[in-house]
N, C-alpha and C positions, 0 to 999 in steps of 0.2 A: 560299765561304760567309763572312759576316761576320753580327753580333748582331743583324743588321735581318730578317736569313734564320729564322735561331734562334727570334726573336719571331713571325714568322709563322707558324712551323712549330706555336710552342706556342697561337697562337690557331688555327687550323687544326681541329689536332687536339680543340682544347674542342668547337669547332662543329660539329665530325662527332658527338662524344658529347651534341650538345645542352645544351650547358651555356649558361645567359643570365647578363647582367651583374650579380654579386655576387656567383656559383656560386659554392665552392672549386674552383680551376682541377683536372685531372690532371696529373700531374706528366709529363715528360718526362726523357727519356736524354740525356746529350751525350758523347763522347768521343773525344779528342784518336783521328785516325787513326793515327799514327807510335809510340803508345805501347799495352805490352803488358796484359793481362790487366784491374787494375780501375785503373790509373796514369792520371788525370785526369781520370776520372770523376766528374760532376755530376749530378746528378737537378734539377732545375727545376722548383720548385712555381709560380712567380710570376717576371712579370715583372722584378723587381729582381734575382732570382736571376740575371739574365742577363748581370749587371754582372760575375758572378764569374770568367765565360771572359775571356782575355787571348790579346793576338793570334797569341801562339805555339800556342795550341791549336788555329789553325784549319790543315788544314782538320779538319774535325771529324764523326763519326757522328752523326747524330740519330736516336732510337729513342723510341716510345710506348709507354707502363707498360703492365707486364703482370701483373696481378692473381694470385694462387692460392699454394701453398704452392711453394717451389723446389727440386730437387731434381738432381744430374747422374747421370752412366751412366759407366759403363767398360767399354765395348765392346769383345770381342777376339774380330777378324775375320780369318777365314782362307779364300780361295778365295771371295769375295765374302760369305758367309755367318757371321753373328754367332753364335760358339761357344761363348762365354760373357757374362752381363751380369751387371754386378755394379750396385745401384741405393744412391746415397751420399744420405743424408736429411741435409740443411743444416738446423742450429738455429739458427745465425745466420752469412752468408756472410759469410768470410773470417776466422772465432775458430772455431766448433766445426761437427764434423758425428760422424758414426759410419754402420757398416757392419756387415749388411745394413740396409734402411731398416724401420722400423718393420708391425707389422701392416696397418693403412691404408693403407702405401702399398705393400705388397709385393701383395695383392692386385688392384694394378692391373698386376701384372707382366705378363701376356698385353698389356694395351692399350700398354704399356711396349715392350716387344719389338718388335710391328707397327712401332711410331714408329721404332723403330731401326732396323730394317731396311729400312726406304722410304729413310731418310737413308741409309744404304751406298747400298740401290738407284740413289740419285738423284747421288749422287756419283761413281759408280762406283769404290769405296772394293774394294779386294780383298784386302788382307793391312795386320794391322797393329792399334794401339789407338787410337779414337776417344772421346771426351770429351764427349758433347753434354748439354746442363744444358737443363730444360724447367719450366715450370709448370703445374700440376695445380688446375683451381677444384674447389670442394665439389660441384659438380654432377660429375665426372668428365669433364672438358675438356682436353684436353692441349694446352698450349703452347707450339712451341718457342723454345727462348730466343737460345741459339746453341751454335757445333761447335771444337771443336776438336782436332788431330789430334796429341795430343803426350801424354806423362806429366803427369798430374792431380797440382796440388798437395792443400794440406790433408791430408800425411801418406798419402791414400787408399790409396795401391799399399800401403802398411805394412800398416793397417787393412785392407785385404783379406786379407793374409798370415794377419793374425792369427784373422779372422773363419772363411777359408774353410782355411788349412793349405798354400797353394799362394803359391808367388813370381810374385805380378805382374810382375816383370821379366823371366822365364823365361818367363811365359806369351807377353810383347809379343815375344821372340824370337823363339818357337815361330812365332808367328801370322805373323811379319814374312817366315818363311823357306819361296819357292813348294815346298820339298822336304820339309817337313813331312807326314807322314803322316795319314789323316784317324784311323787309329790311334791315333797319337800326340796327335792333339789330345783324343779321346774318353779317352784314359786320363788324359789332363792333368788336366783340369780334372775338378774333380764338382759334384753336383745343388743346382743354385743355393737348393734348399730344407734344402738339409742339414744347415746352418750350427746351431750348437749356441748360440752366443752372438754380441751383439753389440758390435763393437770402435768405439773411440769416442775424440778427442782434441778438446783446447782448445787452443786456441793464442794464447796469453797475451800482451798488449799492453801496459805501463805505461801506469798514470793519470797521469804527473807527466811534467814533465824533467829531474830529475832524483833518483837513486836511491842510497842508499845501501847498501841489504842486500836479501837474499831472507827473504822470510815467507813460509810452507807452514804451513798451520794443522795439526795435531794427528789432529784429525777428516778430514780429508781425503785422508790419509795412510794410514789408519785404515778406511777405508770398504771394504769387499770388491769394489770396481769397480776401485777404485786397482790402478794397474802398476806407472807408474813416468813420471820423468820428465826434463826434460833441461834446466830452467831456468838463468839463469845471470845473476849480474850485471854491469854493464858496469864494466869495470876504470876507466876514465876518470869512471863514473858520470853523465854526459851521455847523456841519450838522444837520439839519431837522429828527426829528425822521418819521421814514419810515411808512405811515399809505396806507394801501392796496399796488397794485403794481403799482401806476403811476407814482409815484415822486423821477425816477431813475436820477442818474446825466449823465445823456448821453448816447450813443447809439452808437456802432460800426457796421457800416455795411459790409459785405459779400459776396461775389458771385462767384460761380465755379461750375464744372461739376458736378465732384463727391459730390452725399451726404452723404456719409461714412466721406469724410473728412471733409464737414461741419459740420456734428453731432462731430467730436473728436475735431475740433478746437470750436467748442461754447461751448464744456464741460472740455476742456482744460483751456479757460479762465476766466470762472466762477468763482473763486473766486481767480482772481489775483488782485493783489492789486494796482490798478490803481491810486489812493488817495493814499498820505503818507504824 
């Protein structure tokens, strides 16, 4: 592949959506293949955008936007069959989510499950945790986005802990081991609707490069969803420039009934300014 590929690819895709000359283009996916999770990741609205790949990225993924609200799974399979799902509602990927996913989207849990399950089926996946993230349009379309077969960042497996009472890392044992009992999986885990409250974390990014002190406002501390948290400032006070989404400076954790009010406090703090 090189930028001439790229460019094709992004008129391409206009033309199959019917788009004529002066449309706003749809954006397109690019990502370095050798690099992990969101590490060189571009979206491409416009051709100038294409200036921004350099030739170390190639070779490279191209993917076509996928519309709808996004969402991942925590899947734990044992003896080909999904014995638990746990469904993580993203507020914005890579700073906040929480766990279970809101009314709206737990509702779709049946259409949810199916999806999951075709995915083991079609992988032939038998023992073990699966990660797959999907998007969901308002008409109820399920999308998948993509899989992965490993421990879930953004805190999740915690956020489960706290949500459902049970150790996600225990569980991925249990599932991983073919001498597990179907017993013992059924007394593991409990009723993915039983969950009492919902568990929720931000994960906090400095606006600056550089930082002097930690600020935690008053109120926010204060609030009955507050846990606790694990912020920290950089001794050197130089921040690290930000490459994909894992190298946040800390993590506030969350927990309450209502998910209405988790979703407006994890998007209320998003870009407070925690470093100063």
């Amino acid at each position: 592949f090189n930028k001439d590929d790229v460019r094709r690819f992004l008129r391409r895709v206009n033309e199959a959506l019917l788009k004529l000359d002066g449309d706003h283009l749809d954006p397109i996916h690019v990502k370095p293949l050798d690099k992990a999770g969101s590490v060189g990741h571009l979206a491409i609205d416009t051709e100038e955008d294409i200036e921004q790949i350099t030739d170390a990225d190639f070779p490279l993924l191209m993917e076509s936007h996928l519309d709808g609200q996004e969402f991942s799974c925590e899947a734990f399979v044992h003896k080909g069959k999904v014995r638990f799902l746990n469904i993580t509602e993203y507020i914005r990927l890579g700073y906040s989510n929480f766990v279970p996913a809101s009314p709206s989207l737990e509702e779709k849990r049946p259409l949810i499950e199916r999806a999951v399950q075709q995915l083991v089926d079609a992988f032939e996946i038998e023992y073990g945790v699966i990660h797959p993230e999907y998007f969901i349009t308002p008409d109820g379309t399920l999308h998948f986005g993509e899989v992965a077969a490993r421990v879930p960042g953004g805190h999740i497996f915690e956020l489960i802990e706290r949500a459902y009472g049970f150790s996600a890392y225990e569980a991925q044992i249990l599932c991983s081991d073919p001498n597990t009992t179907d017993e013992e999986i059924e007394q593991f885990f409990p009723d993915p609707y039983s969950f009492e409250g919902h568990a929720g974390c931000l994960m906090v990014h400095p606006n600056r490069d550089y930082v002097e002190d930690l600020n935690i406002p008053d109120e926010l501390e204060q609030h009955p969803y507050f846990e606790k948290h694990d912020m920290f400032t950089p001794p050197q006070g130089k921040v690290a420039e930000r490459v994909g989404f894992g190298n946040h400076y800390g993590t506030i954790f969350f927990y309450g009934r209502d998910s209405e009010e988790m979703r407006d406090l994890l998007k209320g703090y998003e870009q407070y300014n925690f470093y100063v």
